[in-house]
N, C-alpha and C positions, 0 to 999 in steps of 0.2 A: 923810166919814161923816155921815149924816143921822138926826136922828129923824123916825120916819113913828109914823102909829097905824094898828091895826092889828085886824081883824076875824080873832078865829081860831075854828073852829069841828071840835069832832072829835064823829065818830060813832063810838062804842066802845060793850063788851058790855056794858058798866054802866052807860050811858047815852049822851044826845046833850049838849054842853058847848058852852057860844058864848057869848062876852064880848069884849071890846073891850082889849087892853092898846096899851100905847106899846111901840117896839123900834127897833133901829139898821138901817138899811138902808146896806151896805158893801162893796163886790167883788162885788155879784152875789149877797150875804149876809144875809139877814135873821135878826136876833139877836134872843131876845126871852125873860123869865121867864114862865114859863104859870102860875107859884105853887107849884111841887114841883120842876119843871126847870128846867134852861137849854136853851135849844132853839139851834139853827144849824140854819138851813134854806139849803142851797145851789141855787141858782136854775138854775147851770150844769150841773152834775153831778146834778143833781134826789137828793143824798142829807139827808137831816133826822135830826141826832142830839140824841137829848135827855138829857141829863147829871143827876144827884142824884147824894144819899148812897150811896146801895146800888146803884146798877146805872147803865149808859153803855150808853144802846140805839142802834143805827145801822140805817136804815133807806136802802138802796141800791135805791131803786125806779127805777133803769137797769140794774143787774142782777139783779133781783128776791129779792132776800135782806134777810133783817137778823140783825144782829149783837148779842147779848144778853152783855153783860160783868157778870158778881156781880161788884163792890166787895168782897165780904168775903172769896172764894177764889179770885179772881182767873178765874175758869171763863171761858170761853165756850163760847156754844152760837149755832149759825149755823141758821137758821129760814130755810127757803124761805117768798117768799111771790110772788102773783100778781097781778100791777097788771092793774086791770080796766079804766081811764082813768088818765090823765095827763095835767095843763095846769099849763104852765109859763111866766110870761113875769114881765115889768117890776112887773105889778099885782096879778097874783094866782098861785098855787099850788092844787091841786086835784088830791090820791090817790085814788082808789077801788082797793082790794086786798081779797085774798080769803087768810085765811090759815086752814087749818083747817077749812074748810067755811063761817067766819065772813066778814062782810063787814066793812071798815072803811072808812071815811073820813076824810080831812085836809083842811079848808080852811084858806089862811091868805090875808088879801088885803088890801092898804096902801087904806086908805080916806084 
């Protein structure tokens, strides 16, 4: 298990976000707090869940879905979505998806 630091940057409808945190790189696992979640980004399986109080969202962008868990009723709701790119290796992580008509992005990359 290693600390690495770590360049994350998401394009979302409420804005674009990019800061610098530290995180564990482990199994192929990169673990990191983004300051609301716990994030698990898996490198192999290319799935990224991000964990809080209220909701456990799972994002399977090798089966093009994610998984929306409410914390308070236990619900889910299973959200197609549509990876427009995917890069995955040692250094870096890199989604482009389309969910909705909307476009998103994910960067995360061990600087």
């Amino acid at each position: 298990m290693g600390k690495v630091n770590l360049l994350v940057k998401y394009c979302l409808i409420n804005g674009n976000f990019e800061y610098n945190i530290k995180g564990i790189f482990s199994n192929n696992q990169i673990k990191y707090f983004d300051g609301t979640s716990k994030v698990v980004l898996n490198l192999e399986t290319k799935i990224l869940e991000k964990d809080n109080t209220e909701a456990k969202v799972t994002f399977n962008f090798s089966e093009n879905e994610c998984l929306y868990l409410d914390k308070e009723t236990n619900k889910e709701l299973k959200i197609p979505i549509e990876v427009l790119q995917l890069e995955s290796n040692f250094k870096r992580f890199m989604v482009k998806y389309k969910n909705l008509d909307n476009i998103f992005e994910i960067v995360v990359k061990i600087i």
